[in-house]
C-alpha positions in Angstrom: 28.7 -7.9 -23.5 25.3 -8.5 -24.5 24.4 -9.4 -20.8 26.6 -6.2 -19.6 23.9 -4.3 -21.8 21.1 -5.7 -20.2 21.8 -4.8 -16.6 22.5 -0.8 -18.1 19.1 -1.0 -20.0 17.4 -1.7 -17.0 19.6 0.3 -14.6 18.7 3.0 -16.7 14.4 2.2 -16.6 14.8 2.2 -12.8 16.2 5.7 -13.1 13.6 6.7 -14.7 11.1 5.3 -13.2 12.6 7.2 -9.9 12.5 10.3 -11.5 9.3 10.3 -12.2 8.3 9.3 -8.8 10.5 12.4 -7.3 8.3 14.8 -10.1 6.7 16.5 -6.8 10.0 17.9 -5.3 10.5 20.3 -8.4 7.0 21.8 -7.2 7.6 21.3 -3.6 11.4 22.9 -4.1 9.9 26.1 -6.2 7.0 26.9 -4.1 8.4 26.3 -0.4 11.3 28.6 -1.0 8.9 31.6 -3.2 8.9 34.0 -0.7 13.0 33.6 0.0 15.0 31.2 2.5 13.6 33.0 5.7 10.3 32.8 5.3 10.6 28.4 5.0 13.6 28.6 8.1 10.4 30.9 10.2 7.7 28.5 9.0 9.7 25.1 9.7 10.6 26.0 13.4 7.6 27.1 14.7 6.1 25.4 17.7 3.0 24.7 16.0 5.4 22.6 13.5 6.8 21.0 16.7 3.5 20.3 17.9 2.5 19.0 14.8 5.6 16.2 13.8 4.8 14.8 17.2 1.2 14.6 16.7 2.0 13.1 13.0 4.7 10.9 14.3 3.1 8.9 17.6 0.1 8.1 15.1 2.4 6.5 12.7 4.3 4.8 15.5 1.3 3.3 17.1 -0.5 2.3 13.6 2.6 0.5 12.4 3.0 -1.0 16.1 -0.6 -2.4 15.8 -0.3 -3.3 12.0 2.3 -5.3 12.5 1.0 -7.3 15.2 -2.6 -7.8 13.5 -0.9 -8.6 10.5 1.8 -11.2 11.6 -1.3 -12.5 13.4 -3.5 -12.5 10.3 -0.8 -14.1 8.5 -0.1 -17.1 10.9 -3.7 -18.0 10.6 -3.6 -18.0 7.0 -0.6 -20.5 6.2 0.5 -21.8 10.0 -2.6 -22.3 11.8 -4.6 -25.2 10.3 -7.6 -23.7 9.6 -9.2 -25.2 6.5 -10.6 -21.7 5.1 -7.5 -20.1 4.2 -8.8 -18.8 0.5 -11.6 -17.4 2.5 -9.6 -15.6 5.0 -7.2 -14.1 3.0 -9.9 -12.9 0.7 -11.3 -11.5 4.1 -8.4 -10.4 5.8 -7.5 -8.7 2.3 -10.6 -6.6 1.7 -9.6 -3.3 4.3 -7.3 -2.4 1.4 -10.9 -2.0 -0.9 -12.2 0.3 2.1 -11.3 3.8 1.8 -9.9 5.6 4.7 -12.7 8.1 4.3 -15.5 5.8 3.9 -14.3 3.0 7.1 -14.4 6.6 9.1 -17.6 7.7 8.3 -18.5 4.1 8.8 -17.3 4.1 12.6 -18.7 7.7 13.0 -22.1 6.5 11.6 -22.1 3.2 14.5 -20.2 5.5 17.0 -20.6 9.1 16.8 -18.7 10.1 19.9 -15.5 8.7 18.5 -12.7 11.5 17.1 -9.9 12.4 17.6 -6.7 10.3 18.0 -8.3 7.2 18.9 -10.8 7.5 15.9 -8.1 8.3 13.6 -5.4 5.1 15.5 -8.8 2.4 14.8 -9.3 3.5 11.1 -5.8 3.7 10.1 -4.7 0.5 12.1 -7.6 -1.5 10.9 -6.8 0.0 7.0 -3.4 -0.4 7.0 -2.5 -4.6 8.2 -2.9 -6.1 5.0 -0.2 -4.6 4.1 2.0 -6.4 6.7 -0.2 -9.4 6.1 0.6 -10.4 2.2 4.3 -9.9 1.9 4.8 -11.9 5.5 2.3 -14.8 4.6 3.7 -15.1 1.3 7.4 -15.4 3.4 5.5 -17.3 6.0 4.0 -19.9 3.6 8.1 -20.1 2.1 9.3 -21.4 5.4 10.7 -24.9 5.5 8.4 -26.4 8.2 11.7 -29.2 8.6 12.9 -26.5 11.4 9.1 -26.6 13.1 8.7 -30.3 13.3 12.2 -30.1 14.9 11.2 -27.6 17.4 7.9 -29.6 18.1 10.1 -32.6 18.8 11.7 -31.0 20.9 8.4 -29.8 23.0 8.3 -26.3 21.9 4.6 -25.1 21.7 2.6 -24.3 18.4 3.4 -20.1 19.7 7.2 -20.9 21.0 8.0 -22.3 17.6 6.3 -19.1 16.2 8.2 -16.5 18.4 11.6 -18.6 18.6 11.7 -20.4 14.6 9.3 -18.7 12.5 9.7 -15.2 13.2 13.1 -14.4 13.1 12.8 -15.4 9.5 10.6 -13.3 8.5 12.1 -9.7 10.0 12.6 -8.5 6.1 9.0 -8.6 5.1 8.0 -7.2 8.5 9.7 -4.6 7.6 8.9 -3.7 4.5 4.9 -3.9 4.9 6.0 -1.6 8.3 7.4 1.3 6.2 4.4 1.5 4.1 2.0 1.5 6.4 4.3 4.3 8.7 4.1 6.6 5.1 0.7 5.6 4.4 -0.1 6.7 7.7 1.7 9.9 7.8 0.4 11.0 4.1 -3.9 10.1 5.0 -5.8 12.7 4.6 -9.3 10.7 5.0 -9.3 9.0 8.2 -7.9 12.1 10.4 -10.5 14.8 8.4 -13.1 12.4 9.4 -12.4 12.3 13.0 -10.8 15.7 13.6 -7.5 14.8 14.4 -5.0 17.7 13.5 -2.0 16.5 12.5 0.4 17.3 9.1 -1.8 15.8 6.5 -5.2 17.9 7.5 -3.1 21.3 8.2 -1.6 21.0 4.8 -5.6 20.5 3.4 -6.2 23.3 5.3 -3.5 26.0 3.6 -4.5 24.9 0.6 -8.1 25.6 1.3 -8.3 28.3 3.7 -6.8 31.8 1.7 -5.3 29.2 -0.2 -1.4 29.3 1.3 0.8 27.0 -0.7 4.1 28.1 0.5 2.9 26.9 4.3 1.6 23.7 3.0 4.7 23.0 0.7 7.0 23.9 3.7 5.1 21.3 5.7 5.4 19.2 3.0 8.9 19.1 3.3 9.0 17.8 6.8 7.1 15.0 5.7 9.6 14.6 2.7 12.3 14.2 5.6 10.4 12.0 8.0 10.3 9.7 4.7 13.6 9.5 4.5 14.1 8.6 8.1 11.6 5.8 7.8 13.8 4.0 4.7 16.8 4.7 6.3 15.5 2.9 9.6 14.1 0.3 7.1 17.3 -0.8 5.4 18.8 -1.3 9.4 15.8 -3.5 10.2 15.7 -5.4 7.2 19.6 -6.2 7.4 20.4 -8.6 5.0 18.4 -11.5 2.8 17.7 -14.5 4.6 16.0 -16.5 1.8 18.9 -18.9 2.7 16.7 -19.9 5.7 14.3 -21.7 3.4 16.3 -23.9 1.4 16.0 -24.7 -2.2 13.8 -27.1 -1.6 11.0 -26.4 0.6 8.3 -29.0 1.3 4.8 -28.3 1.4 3.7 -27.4 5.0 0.8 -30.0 6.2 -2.4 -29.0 8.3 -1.0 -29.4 12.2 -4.7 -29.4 13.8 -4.1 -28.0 17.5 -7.8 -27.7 18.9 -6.4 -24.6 21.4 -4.7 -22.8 18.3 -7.5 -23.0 15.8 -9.8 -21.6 19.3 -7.2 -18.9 19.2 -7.1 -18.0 15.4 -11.2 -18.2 14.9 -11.9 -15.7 18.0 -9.2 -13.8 16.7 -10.1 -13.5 12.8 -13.7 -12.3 14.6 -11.7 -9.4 16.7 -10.3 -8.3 13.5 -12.5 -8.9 11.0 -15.6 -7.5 12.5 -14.0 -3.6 13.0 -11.9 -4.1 9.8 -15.0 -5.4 7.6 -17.5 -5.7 9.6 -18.4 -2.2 10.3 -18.0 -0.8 7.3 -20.0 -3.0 5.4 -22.6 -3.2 7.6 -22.9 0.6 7.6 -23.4 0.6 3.8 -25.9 -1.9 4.1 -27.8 0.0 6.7 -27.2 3.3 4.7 -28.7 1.6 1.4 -32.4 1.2 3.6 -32.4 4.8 4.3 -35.3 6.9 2.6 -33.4 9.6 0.4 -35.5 12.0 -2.0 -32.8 11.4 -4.8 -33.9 9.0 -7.3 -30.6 6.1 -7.5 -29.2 6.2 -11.3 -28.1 2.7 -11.3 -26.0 3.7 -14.8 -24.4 6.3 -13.2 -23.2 3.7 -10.6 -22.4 1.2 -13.1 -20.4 4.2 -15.2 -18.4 4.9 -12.1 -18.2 0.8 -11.8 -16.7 0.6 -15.0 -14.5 3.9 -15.1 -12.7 3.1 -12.1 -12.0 -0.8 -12.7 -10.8 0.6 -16.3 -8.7 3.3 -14.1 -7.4 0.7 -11.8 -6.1 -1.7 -14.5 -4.6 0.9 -16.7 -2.6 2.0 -13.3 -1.7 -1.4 -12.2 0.0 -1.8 -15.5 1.7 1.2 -16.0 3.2 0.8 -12.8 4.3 -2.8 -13.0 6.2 -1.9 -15.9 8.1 1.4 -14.3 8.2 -0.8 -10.9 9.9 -4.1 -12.0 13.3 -2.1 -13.1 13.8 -0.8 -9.8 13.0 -4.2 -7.5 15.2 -6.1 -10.2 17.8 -3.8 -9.7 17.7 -3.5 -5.9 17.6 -7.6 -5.4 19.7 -8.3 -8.6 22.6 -5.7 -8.8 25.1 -4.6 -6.0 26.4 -0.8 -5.3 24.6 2.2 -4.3 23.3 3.2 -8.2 21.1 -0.2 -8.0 19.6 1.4 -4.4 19.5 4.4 -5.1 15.8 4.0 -7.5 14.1 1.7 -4.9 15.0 4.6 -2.3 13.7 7.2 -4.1 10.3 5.6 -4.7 9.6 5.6 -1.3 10.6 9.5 -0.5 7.1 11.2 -2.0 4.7 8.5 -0.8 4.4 9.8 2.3 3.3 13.2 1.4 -0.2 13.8 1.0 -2.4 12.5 -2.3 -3.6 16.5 -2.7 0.2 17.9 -2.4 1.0 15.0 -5.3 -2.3 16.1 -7.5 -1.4 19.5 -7.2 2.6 19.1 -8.0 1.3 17.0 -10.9 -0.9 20.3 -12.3 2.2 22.1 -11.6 4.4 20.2 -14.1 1.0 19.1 -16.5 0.5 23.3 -17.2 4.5 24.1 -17.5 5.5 21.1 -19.3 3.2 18.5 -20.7 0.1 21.3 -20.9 -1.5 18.9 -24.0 -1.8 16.3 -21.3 -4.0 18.7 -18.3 -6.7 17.1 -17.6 -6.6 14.6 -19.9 -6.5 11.0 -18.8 -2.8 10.2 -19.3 -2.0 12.9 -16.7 -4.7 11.1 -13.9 -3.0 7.7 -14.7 0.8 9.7 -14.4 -0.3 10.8 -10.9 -1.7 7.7 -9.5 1.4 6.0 -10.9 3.6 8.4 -8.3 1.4 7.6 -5.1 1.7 3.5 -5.8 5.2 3.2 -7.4 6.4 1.8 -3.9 3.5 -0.3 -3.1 4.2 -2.5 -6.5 8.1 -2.2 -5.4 7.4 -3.9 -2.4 5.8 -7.2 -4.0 8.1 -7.4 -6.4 10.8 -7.7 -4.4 9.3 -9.6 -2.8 8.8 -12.2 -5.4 12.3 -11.8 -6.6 13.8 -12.6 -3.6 12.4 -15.5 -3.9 13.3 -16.5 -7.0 16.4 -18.5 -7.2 19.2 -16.0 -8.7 21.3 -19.6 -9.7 18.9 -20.3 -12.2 19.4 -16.9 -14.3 23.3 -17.6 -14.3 22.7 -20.6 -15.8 21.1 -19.2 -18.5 23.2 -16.6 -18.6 26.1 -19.6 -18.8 23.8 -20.9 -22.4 24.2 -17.7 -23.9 21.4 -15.9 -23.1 20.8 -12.5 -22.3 19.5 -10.7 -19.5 16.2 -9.8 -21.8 15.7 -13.0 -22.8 16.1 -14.4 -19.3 14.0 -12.2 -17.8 11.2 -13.7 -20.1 12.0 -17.1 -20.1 13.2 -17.6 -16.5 12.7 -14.9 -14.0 9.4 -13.5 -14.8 7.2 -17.0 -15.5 8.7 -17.8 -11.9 7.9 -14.3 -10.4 4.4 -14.1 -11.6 2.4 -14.9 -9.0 3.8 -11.7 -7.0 4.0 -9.6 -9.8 0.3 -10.2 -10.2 -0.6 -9.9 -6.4 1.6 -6.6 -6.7 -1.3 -5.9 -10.0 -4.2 -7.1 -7.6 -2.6 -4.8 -4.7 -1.9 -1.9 -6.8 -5.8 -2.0 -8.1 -6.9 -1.9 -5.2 -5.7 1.3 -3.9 -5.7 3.2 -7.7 -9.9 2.3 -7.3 -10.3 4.3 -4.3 -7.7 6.8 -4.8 -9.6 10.1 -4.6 -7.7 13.2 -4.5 -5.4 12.6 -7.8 -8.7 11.8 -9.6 -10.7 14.8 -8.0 -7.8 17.0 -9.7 -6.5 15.4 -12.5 -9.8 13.6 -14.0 -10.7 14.4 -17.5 -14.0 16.7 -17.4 -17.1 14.4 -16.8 -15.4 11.4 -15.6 -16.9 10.0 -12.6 -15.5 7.3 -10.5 -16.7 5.4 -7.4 -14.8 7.7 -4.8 -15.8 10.6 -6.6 -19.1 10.2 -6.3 -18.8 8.4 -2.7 -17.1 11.9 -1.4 -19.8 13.8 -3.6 -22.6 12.6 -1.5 -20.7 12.4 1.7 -19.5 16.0 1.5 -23.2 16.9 1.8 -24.3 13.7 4.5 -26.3 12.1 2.3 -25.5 8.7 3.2 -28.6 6.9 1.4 -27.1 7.8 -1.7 -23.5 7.4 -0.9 -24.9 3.8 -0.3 -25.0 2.2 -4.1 -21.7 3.3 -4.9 -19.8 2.3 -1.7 -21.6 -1.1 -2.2 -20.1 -1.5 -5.8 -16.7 -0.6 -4.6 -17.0 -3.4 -2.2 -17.8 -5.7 -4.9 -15.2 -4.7 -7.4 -12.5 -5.4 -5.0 -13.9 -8.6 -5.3 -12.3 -9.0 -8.3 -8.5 -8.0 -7.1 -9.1 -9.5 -3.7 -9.8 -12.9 -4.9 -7.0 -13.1 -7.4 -4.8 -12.3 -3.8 -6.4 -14.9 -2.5 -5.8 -17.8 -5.0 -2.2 -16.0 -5.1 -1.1 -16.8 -1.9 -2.8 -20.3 -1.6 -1.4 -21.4 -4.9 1.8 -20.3 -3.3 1.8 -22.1 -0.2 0.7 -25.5 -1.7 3.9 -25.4 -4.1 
C-alpha cells in the first residue's frame, strides 16, 4: 500500500511538472485563433509557410546529421580511444554548450565576414549543439562491457570495425535522445540564424513580434513548430526502441587504455578539427575583441555583478528543475502504461518553440494569473524552468537507466517504501547524472537571453544581457569583459561534467 502510494505521489509530480512545461499552449491556443478559425487555416497554408518549414526543417536535419557524427566521434575519443587527457577533453569538447549561439556567430562573422546564410547558420548550430550527443553517449559508451571488444579484437576486427559492428549498436538510445534535442534546439534558435541572416521559423516569428508587432502570425507559426515537435518525439520513441542496458551486464569491468598509434593519430587531428571552430574561434575572437580601443571606460563591478547574478540564476534554475524533472524520467524508466509517458512527452512539445514566444506566453499567464509574480524573480526562474525541463529529463534518464531496477525491489521486499528507497538507494546511485544533468542545465540557464531580457526583475543584469547590450550597437571591445567571464564561469559547470564522466568510466 504504502509503496502503491509512492508511485501515485510521484505520478502525480510528473503531471505537474508537464503541465507547467505545456503553460505556453494556453497563450499560443488564445492568440493564434483571436481573429477566428479562418484567419489561422489562411495564415498556416500559405506558401511563404511552405517555404518556410522546409527552410526550418533541412537545417535541423543537417545539424542533427552532423551532431551526431561529431559527437559519437567526440565521445569515442573520450572513453574508447586511449588518449590519456580524457578530463581535459571532455572539459573541452563540453565548453560549446557555455558559448551562446549569438555570441559563436558574431564570433565567425568577426573572423569571416562573408559567411551568412545557411551555411553560417549549419557551422554555428552544428558546432553548438554536439555536446549534447556527446555526454549521454560517452556516459553509455564508458558503460559498455569491453568483454565483447576484446572478443571482436580476437577475432581481427579493427579498433573502427569493433566500433561500427559492437559498440554502436548499443548505444542507438542515447543517440537518439541527444538527436531530438539538438533537432528542437535547432528549430527553436533564434541567435545563430539572426546573426547570419538566415530566414527561417524562429527569425520570422522575431520579426511579427517586432515589426507592427503581429502576434497572431507569430503564434500561428508557432504552432507549426508545436507540431514539428511532436513529429520529432514520435520519431524518437521508433529510434530508441526498447532498453538495451541488458547489453552491459551487471557487472561491467573497467575498460583499460588499448594504445593504437593510428587511432590516437586519428582522435588528436580530429579533436583539433573540432575543437578549433567549436572553441577555438570564439574564444579567440573575445580575446582579440578585449585589445580593441573602445571610448567606454570597463566597470569591472558591473561585470562581476552580472558574474555573480547569472551563476546565482543558473543554480537556482538547475535546482528547480531537477526537482520538477526527476518525477517524470522516474516515471518514464520506472512505471509501465501510457500515464508514465505521457509527462516525459510533453516536456519535450514547447522546447522547440522559440525562447521569445516562451517569455512572452510566460507574461501572458504572469499579468492574468500570478500578476504579484511579473517581473519579479520567481517568474524569470518559472520561465527558464520551461525552456530546460527536457534537457535535465534527458540525463536523468539517462542515469536511471542505468541504475539497476533489482536493487529497489529488494528494498521494496524489506519493507521500504518507494520515498525511502528513492533516498537510500536510487538517488546515492543516480547522482553522478543527476548532477551532470545540474552542470548541463547551468550551463544553458547562464546564457539564456530572451526569458531574462523579458522576465528579469528591473535592474538585474546578467552576462547575456549585457553581451547582447553591447552587441546590439557593435561595440565589440566592450562586449569583450563579459563574454570572457561567461567563458570562465562555465568553467565551473564544465569541469564538474568532466570529473562526472571520468569518475564514471573508472567505476
Amino acid at each position: 500500500m504504502q509503496r502503491t502510494k509512492g508511485f501515485l505521489a510521484l505520478l502525480g509530480l510528473a503531471f505537474v511538472a508537464a503541465l507547467i512545461s505545456l503553460v505556453p499552449l494556453w497563450y499560443l491556443g488564445v492568440q493564434s485563433l483571436s481573429q477566428g478559425l479562418q484567419p489561422f487555416l489562411d495564415e498556416l497554408f500559405q506558401d511563404r509557410t511552405l517555404s518556410l518549414i522546409i527552410r526550418s526543417v533541412t537545417l535541423a536535419i543537417c545539424v542533427t546529421c552532423a551532431s551526431v557524427i561529431i559527437g559519437t566521434f567526440a565521445s569515442w575519443v573520450i572513453t574508447m580511444s586511449g588518449l590519456p587527457v580524457r578530463f581535459l577533453l571532455t572539459i573541452a569538447f563540453s565548453l560549446p554548450l557555455a558559448i551562446p549561439s549569438y555570441l559563436s556567430a558574431f564570433a565567425w562573422i568577426s573572423w569571416q565576414p562573408g559567411i551568412s546564410g545557411f551555411l553560417g547558420a549549419f557551422i554555428v548550430l552544428t558546432f553548438a549543439c554536439f555536446p549534447y550527443v556527446m555526454l549521454p553517449v560517452s556516459a553509455a559508451m564508458s558503460a559498455i562491457n569491453p568483454v565483447h571488444e576484446e572478443i571482436a579484437r580476437t577475432m581481427g576486427r579493427s579498433q573502427f570495425a569493433i566500433l561500427r559492428e559492437v559498440v554502436l549498436p548499443q548505444l542507438r538510445r542515447p543517440i537518439a535522445a541527444g538527436a531530438l534535442l539538438v533537432a528542437l534546439y535547432s528549430l527553436s534558435d533564434f541567435g545563430a540564424v539572426a546573426a547570419m541572416r538566415h530566414e527561417v521559423f524562429t527569425w520570422v516569428i522575431y520579426g511579427a513580434y517586432r515589426a507592427g508587432f503581429n502576434p497572431t502570425r507569430a503564434a500561428t507559426l508557432s504552432v507549426v513548430l508545436l507540431a514539428a515537435a511532436l513529429a520529432l518525439t514520435y520519431a524518437e520513441t521508433f529510434i530508441r526502441g526498447r532498453s538495451d542496458a541488458a547489453t552491459s551486464g551487471p557487472a561491467v569491468r573497467r575498460r583499460g587504455r588499448n594504445r593504437n598509434s593510428r587511432a590516437s593519430f586519428i582522435a588528436i587531428v580530429g579533436s583539433c578539427l573540432v575543437l578549433v571552430p567549436a572553441v577555438g574561434i570564439p574564444v579567440v575572437s573575445v580575446i582579440e575583441w578585449m585589445t580593441r580601443d573602445t571610448t567606454r571606460n570597463t566597470q569591472w563591478s558591473s561585470v562581476w555583478y552580472a558574474s555573480e547574478q547569472s551563476f546565482f540564476n543558473g543554480i537556482v534554475t538547475a535546482v528547480v528543475t531537477l526537482l520538477l524533472a526527476f518525477p517524470v524520467a522516474w516515471c518514464a524508466v520506472r512505471m509501465r502504461g501510457i500515464l508514465a509517458v505521457i509527462p516525459e512527452r510533453a516536456t519535450y512539445i514547447t522546447h522547440a518553440l522559440p525562447g521569445i514566444v516562451v517569455a512572452i506566453s510566460v507574461v501572458y499567464v504572469g499579468i492574468r494569473a500570478v500578476r504579484p509574480w511579473y517581473q519579479e524573480f520567481p517568474l524569470l526562474i518559472f520561465g527558464q524552468v520551461i525552456i530546460f525541463l527536457p534537457v535535465m529529463v534527458t540525463s536523468i534518464r539517462a542515469a536511471l537507466e542505468k541504475t539497476p531496477a533489482t536493487l529497489e525491489d529488494v528494498a521494496h521486499s524489506l519493507g521500504s517504501g518507494t520515498m525511502t528507497t528513492l533516498l537510500r538507494v536510487t538517488i546515492p546511485i543516480a547522482l553522478p547524472g543527476l548532477l551532470a544533468g545540474i552542470a548541463l542545465t547551468m550551463l544553458a540557464a547562464v546564457k539564456e537571453l530572451p526569458v531574462t531580457l523579458l522576465l528579469r526583475p528591473t535592474g538585474m543584469d546578467t552576462l547575456s544581457t549585457r553581451i547582447w547590450d553591447f552587441s546590439a550597437l557593435s561595440d565589440y571591445a566592450a562586449v569583450g569583459p563579459y563574454a570572457m567571464s561567461m567563458l570562465v564561469l562555465a568553467a565551473v559547470p564544465t569541469a564538474l561534467l568532466g570529473a562526472l564522466s571520468v569518475s564514471r568510466e573508472q567505476k
